[in-house]
N, C-alpha and C positions, 0 to 999 in steps of 0.2 A: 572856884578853885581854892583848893586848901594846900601852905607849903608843907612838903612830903621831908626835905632833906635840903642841907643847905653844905657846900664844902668851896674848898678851893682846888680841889685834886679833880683834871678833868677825866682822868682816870676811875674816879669813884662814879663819877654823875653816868659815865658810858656804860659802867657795869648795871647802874641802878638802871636807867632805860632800857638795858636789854634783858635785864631779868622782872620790870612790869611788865614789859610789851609779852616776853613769853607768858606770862599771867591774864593776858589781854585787858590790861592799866592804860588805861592811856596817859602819858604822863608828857610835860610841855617844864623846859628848862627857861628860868628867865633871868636876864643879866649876863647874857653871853657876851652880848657886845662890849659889857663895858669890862668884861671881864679880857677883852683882845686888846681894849682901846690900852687899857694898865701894860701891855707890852709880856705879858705872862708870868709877868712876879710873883702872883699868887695874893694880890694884895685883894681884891674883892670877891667876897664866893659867889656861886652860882645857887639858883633855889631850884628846886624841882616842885614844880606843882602836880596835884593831881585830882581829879573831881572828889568833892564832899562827898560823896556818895561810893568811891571807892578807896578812899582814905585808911579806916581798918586794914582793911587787906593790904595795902599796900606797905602799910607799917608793920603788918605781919612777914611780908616776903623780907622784908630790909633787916626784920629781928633775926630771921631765919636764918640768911645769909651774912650775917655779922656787921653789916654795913653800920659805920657810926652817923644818926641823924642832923649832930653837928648842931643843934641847937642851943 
């Protein structure tokens, strides 16, 4: 798994999963928990991973659609 995107807005990371999965990306958020445990301050971002092997494409959908990769 390679990180795809990394934010605090869970509003980005929803849009990002639903526009890999319409790509058929499979793509897996990690640090969700601790990002609840913080109380939703926005203090810890979330990463989106997604296989080394669809990595490209996936950063192509995210250019496509303006999403900032936050890195």
């Amino acid at each position: 798994m390679k990180e795809l995107l990394r934010s605090t807005d869970p509003t980005i990371m929803a849009f990002a999963s639903a526009l890999l999965e319409g790509e058929d990306i499979d793509c897996f958020q990690m640090d969700v928990n601790m990002s609840i445990l913080e109380g939703g301050i926005g203090i810890f971002p979330r990463r989106m991973m997604v296989r080394e092997e669809d990595y490209d494409n996936a950063v192509r959908v995210m250019r496509d659609n303006e999403i900032p990769l936050g890195k």
